[in-house]
C-alpha positions as a Markdown table, in Angstrom:
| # | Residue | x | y | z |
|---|---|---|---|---|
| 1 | Unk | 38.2 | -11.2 | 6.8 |
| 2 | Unk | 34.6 | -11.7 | 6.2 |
| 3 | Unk | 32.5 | -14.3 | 8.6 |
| 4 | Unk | 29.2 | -15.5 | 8.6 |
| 5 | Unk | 27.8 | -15.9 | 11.9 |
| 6 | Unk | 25.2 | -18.8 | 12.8 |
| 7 | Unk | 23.5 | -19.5 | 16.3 |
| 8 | Unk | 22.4 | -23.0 | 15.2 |
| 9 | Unk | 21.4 | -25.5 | 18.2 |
| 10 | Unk | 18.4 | -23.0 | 19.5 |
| 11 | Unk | 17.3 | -22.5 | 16.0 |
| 12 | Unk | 19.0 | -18.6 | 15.9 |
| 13 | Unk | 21.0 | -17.6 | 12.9 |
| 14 | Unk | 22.6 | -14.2 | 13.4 |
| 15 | Unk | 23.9 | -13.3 | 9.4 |
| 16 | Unk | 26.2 | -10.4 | 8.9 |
| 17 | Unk | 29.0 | -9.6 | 6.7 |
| 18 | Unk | 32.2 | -8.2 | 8.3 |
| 19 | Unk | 34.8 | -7.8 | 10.9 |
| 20 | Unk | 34.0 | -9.8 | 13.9 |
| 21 | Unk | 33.5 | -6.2 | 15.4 |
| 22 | Unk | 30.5 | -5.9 | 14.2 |
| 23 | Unk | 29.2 | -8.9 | 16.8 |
| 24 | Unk | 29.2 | -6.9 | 19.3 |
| 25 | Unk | 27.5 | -4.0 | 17.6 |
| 26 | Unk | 24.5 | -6.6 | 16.9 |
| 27 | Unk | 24.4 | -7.1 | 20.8 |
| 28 | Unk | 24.4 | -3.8 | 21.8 |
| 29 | Unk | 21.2 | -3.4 | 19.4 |
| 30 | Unk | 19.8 | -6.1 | 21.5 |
| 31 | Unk | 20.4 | -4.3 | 24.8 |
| 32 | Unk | 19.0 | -1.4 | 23.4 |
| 33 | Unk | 16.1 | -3.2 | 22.7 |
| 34 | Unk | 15.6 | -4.8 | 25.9 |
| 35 | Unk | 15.6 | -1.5 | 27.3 |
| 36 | Unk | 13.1 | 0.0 | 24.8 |
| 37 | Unk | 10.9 | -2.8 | 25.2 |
| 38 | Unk | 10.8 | -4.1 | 29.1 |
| 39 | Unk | 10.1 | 0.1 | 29.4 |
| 40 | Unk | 6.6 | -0.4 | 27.2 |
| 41 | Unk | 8.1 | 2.3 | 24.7 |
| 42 | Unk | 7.9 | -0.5 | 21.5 |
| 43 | Unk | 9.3 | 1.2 | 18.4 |
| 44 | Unk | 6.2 | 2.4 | 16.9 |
| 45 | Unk | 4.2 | 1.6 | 14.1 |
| 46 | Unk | 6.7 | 0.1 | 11.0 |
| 47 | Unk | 5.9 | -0.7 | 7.4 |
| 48 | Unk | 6.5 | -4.2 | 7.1 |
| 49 | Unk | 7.3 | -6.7 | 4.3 |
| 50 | Unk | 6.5 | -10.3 | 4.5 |
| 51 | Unk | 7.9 | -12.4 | 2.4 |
| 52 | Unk | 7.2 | -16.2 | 1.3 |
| 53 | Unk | 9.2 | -18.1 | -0.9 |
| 54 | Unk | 7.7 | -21.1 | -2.5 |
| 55 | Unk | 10.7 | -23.3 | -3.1 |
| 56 | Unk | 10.4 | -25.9 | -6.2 |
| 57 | Unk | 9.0 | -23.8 | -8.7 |
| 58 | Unk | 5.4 | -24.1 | -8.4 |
| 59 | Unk | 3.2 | -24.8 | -11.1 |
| 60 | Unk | 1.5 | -21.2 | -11.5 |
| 61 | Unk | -0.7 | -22.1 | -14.2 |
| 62 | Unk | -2.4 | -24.6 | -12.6 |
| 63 | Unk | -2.5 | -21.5 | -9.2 |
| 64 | Unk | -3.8 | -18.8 | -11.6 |
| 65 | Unk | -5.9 | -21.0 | -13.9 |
| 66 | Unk | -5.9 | -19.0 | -17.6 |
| 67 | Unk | -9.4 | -20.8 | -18.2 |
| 68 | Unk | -10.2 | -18.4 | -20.8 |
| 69 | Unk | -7.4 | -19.9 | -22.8 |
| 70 | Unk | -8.4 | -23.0 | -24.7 |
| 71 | Unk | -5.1 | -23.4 | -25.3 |
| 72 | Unk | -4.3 | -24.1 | -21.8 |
| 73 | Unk | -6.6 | -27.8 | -21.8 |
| 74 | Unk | -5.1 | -29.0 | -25.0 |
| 75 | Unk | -1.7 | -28.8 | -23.4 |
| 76 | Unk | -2.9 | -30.6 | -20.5 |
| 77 | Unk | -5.0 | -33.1 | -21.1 |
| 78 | Unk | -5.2 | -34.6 | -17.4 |
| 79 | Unk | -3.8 | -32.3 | -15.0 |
| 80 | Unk | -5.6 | -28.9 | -16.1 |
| 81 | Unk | -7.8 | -27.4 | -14.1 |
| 82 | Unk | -11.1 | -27.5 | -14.8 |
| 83 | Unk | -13.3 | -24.6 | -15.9 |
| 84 | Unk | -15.5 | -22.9 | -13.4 |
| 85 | Unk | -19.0 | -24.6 | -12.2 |
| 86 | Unk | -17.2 | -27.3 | -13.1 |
| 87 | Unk | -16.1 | -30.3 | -10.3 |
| 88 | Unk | -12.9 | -29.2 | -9.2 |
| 89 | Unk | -13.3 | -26.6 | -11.0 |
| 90 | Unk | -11.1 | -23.2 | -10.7 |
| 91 | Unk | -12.6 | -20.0 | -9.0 |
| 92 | Unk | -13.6 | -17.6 | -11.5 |
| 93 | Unk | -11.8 | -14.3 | -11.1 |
| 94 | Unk | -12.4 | -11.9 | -14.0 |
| 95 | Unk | -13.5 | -14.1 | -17.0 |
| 96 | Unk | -10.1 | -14.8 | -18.6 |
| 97 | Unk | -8.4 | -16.1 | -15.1 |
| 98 | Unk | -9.4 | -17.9 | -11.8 |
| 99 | Unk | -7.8 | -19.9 | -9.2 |
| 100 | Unk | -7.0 | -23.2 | -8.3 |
| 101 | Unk | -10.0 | -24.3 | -6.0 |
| 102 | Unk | -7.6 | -25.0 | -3.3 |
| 103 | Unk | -6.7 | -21.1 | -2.6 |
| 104 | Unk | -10.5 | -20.5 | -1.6 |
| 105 | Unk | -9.6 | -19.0 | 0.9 |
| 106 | Unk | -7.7 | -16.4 | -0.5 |
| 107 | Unk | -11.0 | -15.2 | -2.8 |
| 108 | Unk | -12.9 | -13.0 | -0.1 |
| 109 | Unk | -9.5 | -11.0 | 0.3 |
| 110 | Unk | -9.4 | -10.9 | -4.0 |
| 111 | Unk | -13.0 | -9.7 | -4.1 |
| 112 | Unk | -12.6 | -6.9 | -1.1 |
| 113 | Unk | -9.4 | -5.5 | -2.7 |
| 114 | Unk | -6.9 | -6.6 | -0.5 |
| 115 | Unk | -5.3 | -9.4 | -2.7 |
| 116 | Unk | -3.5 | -8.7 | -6.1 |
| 117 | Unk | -2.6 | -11.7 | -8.5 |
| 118 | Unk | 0.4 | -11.2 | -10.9 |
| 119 | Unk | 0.4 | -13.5 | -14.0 |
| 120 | Unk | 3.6 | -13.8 | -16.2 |
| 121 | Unk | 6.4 | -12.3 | -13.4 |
| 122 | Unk | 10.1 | -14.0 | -13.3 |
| 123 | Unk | 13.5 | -13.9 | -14.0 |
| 124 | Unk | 15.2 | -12.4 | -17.8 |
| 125 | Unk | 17.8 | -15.2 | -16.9 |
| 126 | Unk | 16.7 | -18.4 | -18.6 |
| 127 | Unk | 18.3 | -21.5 | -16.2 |
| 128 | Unk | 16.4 | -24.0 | -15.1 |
| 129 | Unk | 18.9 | -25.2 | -11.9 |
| 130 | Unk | 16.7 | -24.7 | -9.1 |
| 131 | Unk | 19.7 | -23.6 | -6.8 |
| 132 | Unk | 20.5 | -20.9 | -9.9 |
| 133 | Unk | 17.2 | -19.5 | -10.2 |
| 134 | Unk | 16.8 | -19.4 | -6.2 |
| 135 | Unk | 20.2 | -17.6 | -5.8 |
| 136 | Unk | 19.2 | -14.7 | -8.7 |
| 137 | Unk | 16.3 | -14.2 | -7.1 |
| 138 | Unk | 17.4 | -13.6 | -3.3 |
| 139 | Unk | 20.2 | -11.8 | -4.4 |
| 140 | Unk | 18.1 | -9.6 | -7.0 |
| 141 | Unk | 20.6 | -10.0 | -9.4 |
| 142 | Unk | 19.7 | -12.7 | -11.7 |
| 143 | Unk | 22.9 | -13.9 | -13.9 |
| 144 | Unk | 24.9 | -12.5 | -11.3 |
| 145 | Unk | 26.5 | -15.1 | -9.1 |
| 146 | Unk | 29.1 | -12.6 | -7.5 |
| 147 | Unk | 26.5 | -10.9 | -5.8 |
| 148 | Unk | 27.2 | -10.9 | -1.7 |
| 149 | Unk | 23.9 | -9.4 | -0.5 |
| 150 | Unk | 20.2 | -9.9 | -0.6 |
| 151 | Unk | 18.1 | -7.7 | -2.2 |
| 152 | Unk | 15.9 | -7.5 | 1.3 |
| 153 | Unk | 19.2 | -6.9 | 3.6 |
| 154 | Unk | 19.6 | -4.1 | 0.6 |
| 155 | Unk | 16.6 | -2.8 | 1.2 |
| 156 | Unk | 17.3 | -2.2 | 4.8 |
| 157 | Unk | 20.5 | -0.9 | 4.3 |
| 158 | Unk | 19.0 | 1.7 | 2.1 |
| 159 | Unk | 17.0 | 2.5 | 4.7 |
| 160 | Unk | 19.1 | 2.5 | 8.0 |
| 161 | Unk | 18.4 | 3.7 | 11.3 |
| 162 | Unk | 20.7 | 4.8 | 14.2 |
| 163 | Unk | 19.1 | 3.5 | 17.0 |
| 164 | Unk | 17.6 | 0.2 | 15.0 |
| 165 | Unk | 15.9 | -2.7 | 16.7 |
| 166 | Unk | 17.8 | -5.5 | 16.0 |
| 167 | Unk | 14.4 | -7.3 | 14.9 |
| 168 | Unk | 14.3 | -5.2 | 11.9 |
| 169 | Unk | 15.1 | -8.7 | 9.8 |
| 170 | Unk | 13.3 | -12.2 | 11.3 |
| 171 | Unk | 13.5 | -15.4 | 9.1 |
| 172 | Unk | 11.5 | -17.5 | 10.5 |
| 173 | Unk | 13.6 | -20.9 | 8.7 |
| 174 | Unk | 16.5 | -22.9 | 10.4 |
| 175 | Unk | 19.1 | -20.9 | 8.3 |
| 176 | Unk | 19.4 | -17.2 | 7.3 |
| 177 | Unk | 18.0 | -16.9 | 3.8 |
| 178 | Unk | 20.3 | -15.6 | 1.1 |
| 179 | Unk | 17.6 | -12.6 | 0.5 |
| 180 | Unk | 18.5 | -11.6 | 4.2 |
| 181 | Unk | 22.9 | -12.0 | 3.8 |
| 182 | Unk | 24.4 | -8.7 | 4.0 |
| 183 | Unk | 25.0 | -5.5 | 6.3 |
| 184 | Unk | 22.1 | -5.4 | 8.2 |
| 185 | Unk | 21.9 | -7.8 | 11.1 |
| 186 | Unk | 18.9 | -10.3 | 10.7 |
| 187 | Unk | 18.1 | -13.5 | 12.7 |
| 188 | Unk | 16.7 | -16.4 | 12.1 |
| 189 | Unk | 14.9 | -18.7 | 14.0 |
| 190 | Unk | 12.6 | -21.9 | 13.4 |
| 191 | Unk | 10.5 | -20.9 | 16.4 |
| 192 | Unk | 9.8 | -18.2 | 19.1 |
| 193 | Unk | 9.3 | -20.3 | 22.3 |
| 194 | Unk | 12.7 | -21.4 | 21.6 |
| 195 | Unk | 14.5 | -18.4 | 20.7 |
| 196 | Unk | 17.3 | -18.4 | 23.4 |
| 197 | Unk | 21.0 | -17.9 | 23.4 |
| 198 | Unk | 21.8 | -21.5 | 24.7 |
| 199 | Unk | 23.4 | -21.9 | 21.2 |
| 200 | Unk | 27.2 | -22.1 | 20.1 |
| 201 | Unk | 28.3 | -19.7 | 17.0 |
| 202 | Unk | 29.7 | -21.4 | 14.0 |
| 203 | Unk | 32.8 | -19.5 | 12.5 |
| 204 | Unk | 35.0 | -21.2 | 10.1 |
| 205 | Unk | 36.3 | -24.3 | 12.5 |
| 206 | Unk | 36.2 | -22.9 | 16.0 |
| 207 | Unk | 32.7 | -23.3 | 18.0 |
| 208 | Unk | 31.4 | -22.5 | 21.4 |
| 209 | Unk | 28.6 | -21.6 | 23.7 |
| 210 | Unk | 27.1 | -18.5 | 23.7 |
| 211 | Unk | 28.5 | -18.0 | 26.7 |
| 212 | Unk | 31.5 | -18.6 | 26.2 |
| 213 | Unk | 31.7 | -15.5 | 23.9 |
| 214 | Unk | 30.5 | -13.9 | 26.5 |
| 215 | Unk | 33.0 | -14.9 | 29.1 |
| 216 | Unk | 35.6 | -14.4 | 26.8 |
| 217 | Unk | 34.8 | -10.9 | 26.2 |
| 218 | Unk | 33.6 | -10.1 | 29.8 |
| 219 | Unk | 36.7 | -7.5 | 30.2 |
| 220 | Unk | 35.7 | -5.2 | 27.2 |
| 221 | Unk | 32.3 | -3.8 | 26.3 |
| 222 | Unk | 30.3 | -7.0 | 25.5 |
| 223 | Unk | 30.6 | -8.6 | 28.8 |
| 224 | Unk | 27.5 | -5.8 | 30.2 |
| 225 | Unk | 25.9 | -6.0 | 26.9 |
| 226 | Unk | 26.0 | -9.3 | 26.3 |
| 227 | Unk | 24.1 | -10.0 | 29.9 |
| 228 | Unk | 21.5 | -7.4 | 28.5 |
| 229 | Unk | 20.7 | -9.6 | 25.6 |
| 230 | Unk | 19.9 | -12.8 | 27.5 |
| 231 | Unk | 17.5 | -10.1 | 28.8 |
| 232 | Unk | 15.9 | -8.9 | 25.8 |
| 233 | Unk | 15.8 | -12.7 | 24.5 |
| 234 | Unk | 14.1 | -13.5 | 27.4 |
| 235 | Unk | 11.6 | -10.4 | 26.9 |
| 236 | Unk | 10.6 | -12.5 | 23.5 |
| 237 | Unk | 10.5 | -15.9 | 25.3 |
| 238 | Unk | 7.7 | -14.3 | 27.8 |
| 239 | Unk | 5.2 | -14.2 | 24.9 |
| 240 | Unk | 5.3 | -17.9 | 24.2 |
| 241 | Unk | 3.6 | -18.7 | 21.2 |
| 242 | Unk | 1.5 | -21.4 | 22.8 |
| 243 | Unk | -0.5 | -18.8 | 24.6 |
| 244 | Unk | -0.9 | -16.5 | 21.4 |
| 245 | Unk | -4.4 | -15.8 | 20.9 |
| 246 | Unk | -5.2 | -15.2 | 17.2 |
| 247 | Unk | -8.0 | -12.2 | 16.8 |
| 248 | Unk | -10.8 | -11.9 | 14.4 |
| 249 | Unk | -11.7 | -15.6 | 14.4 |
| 250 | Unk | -8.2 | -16.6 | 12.3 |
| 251 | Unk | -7.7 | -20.2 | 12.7 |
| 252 | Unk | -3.7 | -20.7 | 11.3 |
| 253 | Unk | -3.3 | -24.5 | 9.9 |
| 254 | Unk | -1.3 | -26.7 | 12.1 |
| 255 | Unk | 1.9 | -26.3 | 9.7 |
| 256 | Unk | 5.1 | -25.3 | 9.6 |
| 257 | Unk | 3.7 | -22.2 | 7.0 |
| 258 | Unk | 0.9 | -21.7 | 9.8 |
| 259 | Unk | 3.2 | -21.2 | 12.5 |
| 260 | Unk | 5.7 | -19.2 | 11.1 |
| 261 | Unk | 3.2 | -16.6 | 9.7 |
| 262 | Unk | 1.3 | -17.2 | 12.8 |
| 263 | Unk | 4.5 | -15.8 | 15.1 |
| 264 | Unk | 5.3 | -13.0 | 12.6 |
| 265 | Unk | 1.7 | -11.6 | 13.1 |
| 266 | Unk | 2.9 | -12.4 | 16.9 |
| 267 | Unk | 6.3 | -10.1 | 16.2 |
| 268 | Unk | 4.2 | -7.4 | 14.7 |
| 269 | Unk | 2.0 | -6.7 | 16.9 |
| 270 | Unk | 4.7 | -7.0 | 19.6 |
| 271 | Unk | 6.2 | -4.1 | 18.6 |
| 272 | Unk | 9.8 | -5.1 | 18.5 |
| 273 | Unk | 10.5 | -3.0 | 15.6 |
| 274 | Unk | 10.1 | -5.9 | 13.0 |
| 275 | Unk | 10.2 | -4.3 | 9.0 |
| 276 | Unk | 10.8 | -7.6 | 7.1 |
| 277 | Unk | 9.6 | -11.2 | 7.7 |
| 278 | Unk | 11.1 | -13.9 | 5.7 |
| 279 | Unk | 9.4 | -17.5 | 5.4 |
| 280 | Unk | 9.5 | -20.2 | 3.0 |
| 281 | Unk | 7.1 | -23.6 | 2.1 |
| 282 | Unk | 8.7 | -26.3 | -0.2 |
| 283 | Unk | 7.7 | -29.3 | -2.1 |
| 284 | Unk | 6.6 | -27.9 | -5.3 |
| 285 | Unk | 8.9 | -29.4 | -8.0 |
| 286 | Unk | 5.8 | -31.1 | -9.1 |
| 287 | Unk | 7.3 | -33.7 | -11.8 |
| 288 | Unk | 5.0 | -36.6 | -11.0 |
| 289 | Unk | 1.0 | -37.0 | -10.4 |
| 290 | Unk | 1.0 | -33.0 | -10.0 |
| 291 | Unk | -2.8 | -33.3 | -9.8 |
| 292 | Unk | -5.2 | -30.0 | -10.6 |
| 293 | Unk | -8.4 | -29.4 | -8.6 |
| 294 | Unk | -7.3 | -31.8 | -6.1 |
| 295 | Unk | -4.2 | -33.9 | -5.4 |
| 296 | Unk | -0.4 | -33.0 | -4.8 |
| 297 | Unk | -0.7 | -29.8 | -6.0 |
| 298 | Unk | -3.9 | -29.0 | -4.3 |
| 299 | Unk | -2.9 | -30.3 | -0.8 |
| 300 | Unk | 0.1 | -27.4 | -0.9 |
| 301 | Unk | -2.1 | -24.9 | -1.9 |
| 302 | Unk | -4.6 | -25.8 | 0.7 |
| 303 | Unk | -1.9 | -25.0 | 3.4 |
| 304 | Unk | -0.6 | -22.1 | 1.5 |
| 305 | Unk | -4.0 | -20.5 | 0.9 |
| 306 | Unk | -5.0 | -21.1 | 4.7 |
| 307 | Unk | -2.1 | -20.0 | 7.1 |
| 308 | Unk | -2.2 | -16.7 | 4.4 |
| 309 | Unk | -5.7 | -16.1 | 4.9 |
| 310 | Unk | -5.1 | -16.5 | 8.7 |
| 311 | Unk | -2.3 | -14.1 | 8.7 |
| 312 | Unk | -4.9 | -11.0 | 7.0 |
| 313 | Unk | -7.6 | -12.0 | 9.1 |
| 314 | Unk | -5.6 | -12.0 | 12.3 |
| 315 | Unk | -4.0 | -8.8 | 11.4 |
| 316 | Unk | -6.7 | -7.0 | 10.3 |
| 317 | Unk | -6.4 | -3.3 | 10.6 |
| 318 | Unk | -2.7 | -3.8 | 10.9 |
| 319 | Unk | -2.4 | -4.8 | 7.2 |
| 320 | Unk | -2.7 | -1.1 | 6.6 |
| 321 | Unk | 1.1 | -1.1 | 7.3 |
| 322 | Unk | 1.8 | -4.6 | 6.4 |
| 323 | Unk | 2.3 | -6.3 | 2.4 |
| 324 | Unk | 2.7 | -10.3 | 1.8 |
| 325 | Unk | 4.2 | -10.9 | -1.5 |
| 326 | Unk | 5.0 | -14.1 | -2.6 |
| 327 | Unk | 7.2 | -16.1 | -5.3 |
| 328 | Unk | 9.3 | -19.1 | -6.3 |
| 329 | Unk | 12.0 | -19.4 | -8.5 |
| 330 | Unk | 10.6 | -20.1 | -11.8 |
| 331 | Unk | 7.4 | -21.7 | -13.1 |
| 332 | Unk | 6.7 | -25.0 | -15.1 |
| 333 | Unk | 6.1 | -26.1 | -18.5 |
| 334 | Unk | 3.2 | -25.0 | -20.2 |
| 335 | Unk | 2.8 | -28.9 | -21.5 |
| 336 | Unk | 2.1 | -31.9 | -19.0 |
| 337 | Unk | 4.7 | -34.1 | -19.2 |
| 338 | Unk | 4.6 | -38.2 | -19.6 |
| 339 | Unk | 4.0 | -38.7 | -15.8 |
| 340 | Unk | 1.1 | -36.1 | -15.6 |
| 341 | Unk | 3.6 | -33.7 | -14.3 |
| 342 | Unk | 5.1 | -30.8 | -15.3 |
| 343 | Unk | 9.1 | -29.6 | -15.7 |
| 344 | Unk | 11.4 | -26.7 | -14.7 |
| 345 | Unk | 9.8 | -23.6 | -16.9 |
| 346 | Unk | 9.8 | -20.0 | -16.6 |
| 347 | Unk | 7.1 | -17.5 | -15.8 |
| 348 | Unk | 5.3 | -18.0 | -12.7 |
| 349 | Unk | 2.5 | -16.6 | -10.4 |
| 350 | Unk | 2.6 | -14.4 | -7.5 |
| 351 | Unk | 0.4 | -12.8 | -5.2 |
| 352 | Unk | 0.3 | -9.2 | -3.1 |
| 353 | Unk | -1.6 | -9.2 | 0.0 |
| 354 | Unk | -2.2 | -6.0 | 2.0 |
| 355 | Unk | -4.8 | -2.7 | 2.7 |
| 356 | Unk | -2.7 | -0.5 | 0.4 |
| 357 | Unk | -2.9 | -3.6 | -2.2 |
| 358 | Unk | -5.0 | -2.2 | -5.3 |
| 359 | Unk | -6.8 | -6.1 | -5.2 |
| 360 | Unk | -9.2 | -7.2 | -6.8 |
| 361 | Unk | -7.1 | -7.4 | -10.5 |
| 362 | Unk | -4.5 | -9.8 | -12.4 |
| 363 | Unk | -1.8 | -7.8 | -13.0 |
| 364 | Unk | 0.5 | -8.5 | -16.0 |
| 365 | Unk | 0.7 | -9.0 | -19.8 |
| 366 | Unk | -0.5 | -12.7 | -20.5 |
| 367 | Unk | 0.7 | -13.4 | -24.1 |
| 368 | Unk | -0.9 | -16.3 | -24.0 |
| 369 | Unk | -0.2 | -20.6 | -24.7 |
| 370 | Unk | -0.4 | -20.6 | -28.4 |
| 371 | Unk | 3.3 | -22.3 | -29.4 |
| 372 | Unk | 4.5 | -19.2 | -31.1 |
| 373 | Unk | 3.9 | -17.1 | -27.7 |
| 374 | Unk | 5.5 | -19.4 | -25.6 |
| 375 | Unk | 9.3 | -18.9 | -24.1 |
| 376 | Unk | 11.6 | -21.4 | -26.6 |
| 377 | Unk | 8.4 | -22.9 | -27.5 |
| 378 | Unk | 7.6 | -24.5 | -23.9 |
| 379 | Unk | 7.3 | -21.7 | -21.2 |
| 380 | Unk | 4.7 | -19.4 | -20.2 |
| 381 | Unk | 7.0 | -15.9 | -21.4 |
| 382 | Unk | 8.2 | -13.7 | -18.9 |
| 383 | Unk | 6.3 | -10.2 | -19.4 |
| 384 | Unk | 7.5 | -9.2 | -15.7 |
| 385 | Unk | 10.7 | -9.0 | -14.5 |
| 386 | Unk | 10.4 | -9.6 | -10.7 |
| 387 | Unk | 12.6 | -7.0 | -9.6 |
| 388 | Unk | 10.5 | -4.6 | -10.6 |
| 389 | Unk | 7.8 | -6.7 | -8.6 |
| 390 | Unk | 10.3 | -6.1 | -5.7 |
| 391 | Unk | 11.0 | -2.8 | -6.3 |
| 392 | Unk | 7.3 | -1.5 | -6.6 |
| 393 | Unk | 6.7 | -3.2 | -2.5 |
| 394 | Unk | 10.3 | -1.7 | -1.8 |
| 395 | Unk | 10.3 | 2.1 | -3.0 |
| 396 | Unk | 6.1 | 2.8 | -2.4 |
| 397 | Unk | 5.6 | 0.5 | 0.5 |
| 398 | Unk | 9.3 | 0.6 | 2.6 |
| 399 | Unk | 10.1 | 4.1 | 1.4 |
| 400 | Unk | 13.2 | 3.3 | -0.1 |
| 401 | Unk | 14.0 | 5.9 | -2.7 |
| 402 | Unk | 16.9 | 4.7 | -4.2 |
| 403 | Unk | 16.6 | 1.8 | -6.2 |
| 404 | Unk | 19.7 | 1.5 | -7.9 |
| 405 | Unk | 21.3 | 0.3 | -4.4 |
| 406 | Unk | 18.4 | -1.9 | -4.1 |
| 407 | Unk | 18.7 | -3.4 | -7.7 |
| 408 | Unk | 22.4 | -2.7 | -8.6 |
| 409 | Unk | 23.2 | -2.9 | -12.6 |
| 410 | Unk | 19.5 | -2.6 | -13.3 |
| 411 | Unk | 17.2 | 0.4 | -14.0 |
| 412 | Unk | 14.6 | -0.2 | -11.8 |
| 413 | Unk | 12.0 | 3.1 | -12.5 |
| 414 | Unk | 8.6 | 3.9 | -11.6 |
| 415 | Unk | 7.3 | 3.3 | -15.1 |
| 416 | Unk | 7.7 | -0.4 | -15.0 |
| 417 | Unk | 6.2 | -0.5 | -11.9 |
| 418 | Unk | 2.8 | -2.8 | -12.2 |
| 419 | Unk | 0.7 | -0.7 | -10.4 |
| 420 | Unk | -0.4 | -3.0 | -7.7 |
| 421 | Unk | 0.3 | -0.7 | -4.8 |
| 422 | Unk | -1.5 | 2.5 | -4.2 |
């Protein structure tokens, strides 16, 4: 019988498939931890993925401005970024492409080689459903509904350890993530100073405390363990987030973005053996008064491009083991709409952020806006399929070798690799 596990009221989501045996396995990881950690010992440096997921399907022609395309202003008239040295004009990149002026922040890390823009990247599927498109893209199987893992849970499976810390995996959202559902233990938690196991699991109709579980299995080998992992949560709950001191002058933004990357820099530099970081930022199913240079579109970005450039400039050296890529589920329309929006489209925008990023470029084949080059004659084409995106951070930055476990049913090989990792 498979379960899904969720520690809900302290913001904890424990997500595993299988028997309930495997709960206790998940504890005993947490023991170990404690032990490994209240010792000083930390599990040593680790590659780490961050991921951020911008649900809504943000505009990325309007992020990564194609201002070399006149094309691009006659199909939108009011909400298109302006051209460079303009007012609200978009930061020039390489000639052809810039950015919104809203991600100024991000520029320094472009023009030292740290940050890599991808134009073009998304899904071969073509639905527009927002819950579709989300789905494919977790799972890393797009068209594929029957999937039961995450392409990142894959990636740790591929990669398993024997004594692993049982932060390998942190989501920092009120739910496990579908990208994190699988083998591999992860938890999820809406915020560090609260992480505690005053919580009650969630499986099928029966509920109770934490410990309760605990009592209830005090005669067999969880009852010692489980004791153990109030410890090593507690170990977590010492470095309150309140007192975290950001280095290099980083300033995060007072948002829910800010604080979550803000804690994952914390969980890094902890040393609790953290590999992949999950985070999310909604509200960009921009149909209505989108705006360009500034407005509703702008104000996102403004939080997006700040708590990220807080995140590199707090981790500094450290990003020599750490990679931020972002993405959403599809772009929008090439066209404004009637209400100086934009619709559910197809290509989109992403962004690499690390040392071992070869910045400094937009990577990608940009066919262009002319109506013959657009995706059924609306959408920015898809040159990029994202799991290739995926695949490039998972094989050359997490090691993992074997990508057909990673990407099942698809040939993901080093020749369609972009290039944006050295």
């Amino acid at each position: 019988m498979d379960r899904r596990y969720f520690l809900k009221s302290s913001g904890i989501g424990l997500a595993s498939f299988g028997l309930m045996a495997m709960a206790p396995e998940f504890l005993h990881q947490f023991a170990s931890a404690q032990n490994t950690l209240t010792a000083g010992k930390g599990y040593g440096k680790k590659k780490v993925l961050v991921t951020i997921f911008q649900r809504g399907a943000v505009d990325g022609l309007n992020v990564l401005v194609p201002h070399g395309d006149s094309e691009y202003y006659n199909l939108r008239p009011t909400i298109a970024v302006a051209k460079p040295g303009q007012a609200d004009g978009a930061i020039d990149l390489d000639g052809h492409f810039g950015v919104n002026p809203s991600l100024a922040p991000l520029v320094p890390f472009f023009k030292s080689g740290q940050l890599a823009a991808l134009t073009a990247a998304g899904s071969p599927d073509n639905t527009r459903s927002h819950f579709d498109a989300q789905d494919y893209m977790e799972s890393g199987t797009p068209g594929n509904k029957g999937t039961r893992d995450g392409w990142l849970n894959r990636v740790l499976q591929a990669n398993a350890e024997k004594d692993a810390s049982p932060f390998r995996a942190v989501s920092l959202t009120q739910q496990t993530p579908r990208s994190l559902y699988g083998r591999a233990p992860s938890v999820a938690m809406t915020n560090l100073a609260d992480f505690s196991v005053k919580a009650g699991i969630y499986s099928q109709n029966m509920s109770g405390g934490f410990e309760g579980l605990y009592q209830q299995n005090a005669k067999d080998s969880l009852g010692e363990t489980g004791k153990e992992t109030f410890e090593a949560v507690n170990y977590l709950k010492q470095a309150n987030p309140s007192q975290y001191k950001p280095e290099n002058g980083a300033v995060y933004p007072a948002s829910a973005l800010g604080r979550s990357l803000m804690q994952i820099a914390q969980l890094i530099k902890a040393g609790v053996g953290l590999e992949v970081a999950f985070t999310e930022i909604g509200g960009w199913d921009t149909h209505v008064n989108e705006g360009n240079g500034r407005g509703q579109l702008a104000n996102l970005l403004r939080d997006f491009a700040n708590a990220i450039a807080a995140f590199g400039t707090d981790m500094g050296k450290r990003m020599d083991d750490v990679v931020l890529l972002t993405m959403s589920e599809f772009g929008r329309t090439a066209k404004e709409n009637g209400n100086r929006g934009t619709d559910h489209g197809h290509a989109n925008t992403m962004f690499i952020l690390g040392n071992s990023v070869k910045g400094g470029k937009v990577y990608g084949d940009f066919k262009g806006l002319k109506n013959d080059k657009l995706y059924e004659g609306r959408d920015l084409d898809v040159t990029t399929d994202f799991r290739d995106v995926f695949a490039e951070a998972a094989y050359k930055h997490m090691g993992s070798t074997d990508l057909a476990k990673v990407f099942p049913n698809y040939t993901a090989t080093k020749d369609k690799f972009r290039g944006y990792l050295s």
